[in-house]
N, C-alpha and C positions, 0 to 999 in steps of 0.2 A: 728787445731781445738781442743778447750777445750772439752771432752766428759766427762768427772768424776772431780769434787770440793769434797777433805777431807780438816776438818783443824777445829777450833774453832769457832763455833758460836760468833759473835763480837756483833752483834745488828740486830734487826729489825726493821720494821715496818708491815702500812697495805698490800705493794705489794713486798716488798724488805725485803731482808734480805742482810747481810755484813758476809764472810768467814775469818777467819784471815789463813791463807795459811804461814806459817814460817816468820810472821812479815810484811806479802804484806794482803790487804783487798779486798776482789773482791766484789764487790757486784751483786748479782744477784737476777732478780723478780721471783719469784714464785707464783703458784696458793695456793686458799686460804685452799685444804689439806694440802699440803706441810710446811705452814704458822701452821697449828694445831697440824703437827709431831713433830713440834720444838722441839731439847732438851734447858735446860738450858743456859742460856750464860754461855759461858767460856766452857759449854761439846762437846766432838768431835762429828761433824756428815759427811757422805757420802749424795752426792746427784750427779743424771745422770743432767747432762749441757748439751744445746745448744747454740753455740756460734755464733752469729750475726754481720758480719763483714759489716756495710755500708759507705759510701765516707764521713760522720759525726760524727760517731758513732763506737764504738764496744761494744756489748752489749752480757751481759749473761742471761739463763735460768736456773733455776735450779729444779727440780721435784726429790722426794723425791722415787717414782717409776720408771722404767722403763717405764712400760707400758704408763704410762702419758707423757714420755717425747717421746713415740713412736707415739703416739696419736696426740700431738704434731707439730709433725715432719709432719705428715702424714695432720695436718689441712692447715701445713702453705703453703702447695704445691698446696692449691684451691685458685684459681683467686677471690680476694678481702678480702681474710684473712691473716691478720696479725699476727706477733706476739701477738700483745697486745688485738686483738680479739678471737687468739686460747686461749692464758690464762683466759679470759674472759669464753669462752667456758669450759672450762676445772673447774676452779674455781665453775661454775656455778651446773653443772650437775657431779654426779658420773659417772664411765668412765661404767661402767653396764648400766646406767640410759640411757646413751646418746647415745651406741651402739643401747639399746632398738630404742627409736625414730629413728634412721637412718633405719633397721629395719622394724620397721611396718613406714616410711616414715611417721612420725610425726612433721611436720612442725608446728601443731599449738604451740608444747611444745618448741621447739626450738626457737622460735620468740620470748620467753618468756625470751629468753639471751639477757643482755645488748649486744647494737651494732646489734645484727643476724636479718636484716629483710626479709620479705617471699622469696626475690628472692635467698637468701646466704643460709637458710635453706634449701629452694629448692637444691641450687646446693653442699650443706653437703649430704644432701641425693643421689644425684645421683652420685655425684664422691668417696664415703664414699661407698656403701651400697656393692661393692665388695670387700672390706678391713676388713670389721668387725673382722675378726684376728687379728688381732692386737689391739683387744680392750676386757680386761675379761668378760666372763659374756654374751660375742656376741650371740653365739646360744641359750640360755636358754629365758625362757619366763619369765614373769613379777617374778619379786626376792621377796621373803616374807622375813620381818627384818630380819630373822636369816640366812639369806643366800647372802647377801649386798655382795661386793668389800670389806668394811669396817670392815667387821665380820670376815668375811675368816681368813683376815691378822691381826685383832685382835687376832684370834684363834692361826695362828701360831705362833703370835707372846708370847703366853701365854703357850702353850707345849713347844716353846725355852726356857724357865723358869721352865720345869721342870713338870707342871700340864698336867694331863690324859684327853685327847680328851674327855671321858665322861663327866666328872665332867664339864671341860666347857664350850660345849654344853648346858649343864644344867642350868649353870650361864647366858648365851647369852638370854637363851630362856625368859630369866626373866628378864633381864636387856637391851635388843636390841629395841632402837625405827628405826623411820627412819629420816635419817638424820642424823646420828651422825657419825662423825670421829673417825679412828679408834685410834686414840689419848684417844679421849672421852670413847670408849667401854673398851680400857684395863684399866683404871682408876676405874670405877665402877666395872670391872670383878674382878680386884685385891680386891677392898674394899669387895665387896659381898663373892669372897672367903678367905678372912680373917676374917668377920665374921663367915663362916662355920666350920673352923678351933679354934674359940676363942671358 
């Protein structure tokens, strides 16, 4: 079982990317965060894998989180979900967003996923709603922009470079919509605190 892909960014596209692993390519589909952490082609990246063995096929995953790839793991164990319906799912809704609706059992927002119709959202809710562990954000109630999945990990990915929890805070507060990848949030937190520093 492949669990971890390091190696060089080779190419993408809209559901796949390609790893260059020591001269070997693997390609694997990921969801459309995963797709937004991209670094450059040619710069190194880690991502968690799930490897997909069937009588046609062997096929990989790749998520840029754990969490997502546990999420994952955790969809494709419910009767009538696929791989290509978890990433769908995953793609779709932030992993906060999507505990939320399992949750307070909101079916009508989950329907709203390409593929999920009433009776699969139904049975996400029923087989999902004692696992909420395994998904961040699970106990917390409705998230305001500056407290997203996406912010968090913006944040720490923004103290690993050295900037004081305050300061961006401060930045987030002013710069955090919703919806945005945390791709998207450390781009404008950098710009914004580079202008404070200019």
């Amino acid at each position: 079982m492949i669990a971890r892909i390091r190696g060089a960014l080779a190419e993408f596209d809209d559901t796949f990317i390609v790893v260059d692993v020591g001269g070997v390519g693997y390609e694997l589909e990921v969801s459309s965060s995963t797709l937004a952490s991209l670094p450059a082609i040619g710069d190194e990246l880690v991502l968690f894998a799930h490897h997909v063995v069937r009588e046609d096929a062997s096929l990989l995953y790749g998520f840029a989180r754990k969490a997502e790839r546990d999420l994952f793991r955790a969809l494709i164990k419910i009767n009538g979900v696929g791989p290509k319906l978890a990433i769908a799912i995953i793609s779709s809704l932030e992993l906060g967003e999507f505990a939320r609706c399992v949750a307070d059992s909101d079916v009508t927002r989950l329907t709203k996923v390409p593929g999920v119709g009433k009776k699969t959202a139904e049975r996400l809710v029923i087989e999902l709603r004692d696992r909420l562990d395994i998904m961040p954000s699970a106990s917390t109630g409705p998230l305001e922009p500056g407290t997203t999945d996406a912010v968090r990990e913006a944040e720490e990915a923004l103290e690993a470079l050295g900037y004081r929890r305050q300061e961006v805070s401060r930045v987030f507060d002013d710069v955090a919509t919703a919806g945005q990848s945390t791709a998207e949030l450390v781009r404008l937190a950098l710009r914004a605190l580079g202008r404070q520093a200019g």
